[in-house]
VMD Tcl script that draws the C-alpha trace (Angstrom):
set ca {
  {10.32 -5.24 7.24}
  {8.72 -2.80 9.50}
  {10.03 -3.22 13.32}
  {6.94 -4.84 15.18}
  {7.31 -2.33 17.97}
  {6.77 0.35 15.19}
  {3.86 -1.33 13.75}
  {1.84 -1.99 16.81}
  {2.07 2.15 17.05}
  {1.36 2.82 13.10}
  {-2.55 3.96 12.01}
  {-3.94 4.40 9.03}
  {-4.10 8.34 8.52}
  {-7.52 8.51 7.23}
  {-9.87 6.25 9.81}
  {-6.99 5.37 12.43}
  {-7.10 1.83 12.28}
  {-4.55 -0.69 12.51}
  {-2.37 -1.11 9.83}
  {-0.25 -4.72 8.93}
  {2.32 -5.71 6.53}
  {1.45 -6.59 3.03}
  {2.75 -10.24 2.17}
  {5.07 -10.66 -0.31}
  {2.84 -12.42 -2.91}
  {0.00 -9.00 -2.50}
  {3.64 -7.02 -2.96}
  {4.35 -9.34 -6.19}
  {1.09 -8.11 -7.85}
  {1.22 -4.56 -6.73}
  {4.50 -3.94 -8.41}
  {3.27 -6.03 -11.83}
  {0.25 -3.59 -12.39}
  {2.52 -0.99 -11.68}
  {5.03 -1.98 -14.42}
  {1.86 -2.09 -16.26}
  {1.10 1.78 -15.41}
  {-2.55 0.09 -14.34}
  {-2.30 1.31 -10.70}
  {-3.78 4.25 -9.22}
  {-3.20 6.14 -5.91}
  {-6.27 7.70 -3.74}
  {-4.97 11.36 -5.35}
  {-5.77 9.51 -9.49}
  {-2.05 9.54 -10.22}
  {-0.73 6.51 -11.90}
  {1.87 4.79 -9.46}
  {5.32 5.02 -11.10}
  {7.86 3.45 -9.06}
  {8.01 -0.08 -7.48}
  {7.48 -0.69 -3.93}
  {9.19 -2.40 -1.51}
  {6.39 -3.45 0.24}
  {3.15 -1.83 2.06}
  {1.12 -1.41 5.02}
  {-2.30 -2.64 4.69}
  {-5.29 -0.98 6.16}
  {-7.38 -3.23 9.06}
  {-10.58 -3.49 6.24}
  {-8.24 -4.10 3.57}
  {-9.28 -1.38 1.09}
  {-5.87 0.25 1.14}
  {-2.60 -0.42 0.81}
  {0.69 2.37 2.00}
  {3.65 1.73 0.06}
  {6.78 1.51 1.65}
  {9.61 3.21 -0.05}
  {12.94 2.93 0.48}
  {11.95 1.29 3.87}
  {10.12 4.60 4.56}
  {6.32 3.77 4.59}
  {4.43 6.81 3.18}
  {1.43 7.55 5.23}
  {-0.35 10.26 3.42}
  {-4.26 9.62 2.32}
  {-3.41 10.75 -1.15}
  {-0.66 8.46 -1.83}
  {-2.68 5.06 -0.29}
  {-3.34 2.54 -3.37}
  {-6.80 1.20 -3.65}
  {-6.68 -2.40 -3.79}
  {-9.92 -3.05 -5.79}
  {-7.92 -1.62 -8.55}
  {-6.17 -5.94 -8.55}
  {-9.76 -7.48 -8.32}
  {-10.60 -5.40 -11.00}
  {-7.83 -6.53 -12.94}
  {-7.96 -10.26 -12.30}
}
mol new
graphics top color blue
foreach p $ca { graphics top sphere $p radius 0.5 }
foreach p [lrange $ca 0 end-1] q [lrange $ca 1 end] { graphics top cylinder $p $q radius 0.2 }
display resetview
């Protein structure tokens, strides 16, 4: 869980908007299509480890995985979430 002091400071590196924790059940199916080697980062990479949660972007296009309780803000590493639609 990301301190709510620290997220009301947090943007999205790419278009600087807000950013607000994933809940657990958008977590849930991240980390199943990840098992499943089906999930893709903004960079084409195939996601390879579990997260522990995520940040999602205002619009709801992206997702930041948290790490380790470390949320990795870097454009490249942001997950598409039309990637689940797609899937479902």
């Amino acid at each position: 869980m990301i301190h709510p002091d620290l997220l009301e400071i947090l943007r999205c590196p790419d278009d600087r908007s807000r950013l607000h924790e994933a809940d657990p059940g958008l977590v849930m199916r991240l980390n199943q299509a990840i098992a499943e080697k089906r999930l893709k980062n903004r960079a084409g990479r195939t996601v390879e480890s579990p997260l522990d949660g995520g940040l999602v972007r205002q619009d709801g296009r992206y997702v930041y995985p948290i790490v380790d309780g470390i949320p990795v803000l870097l454009v490249d590493e942001a997950i598409p979430l039309d990637q689940l639609a797609a899937a479902d």
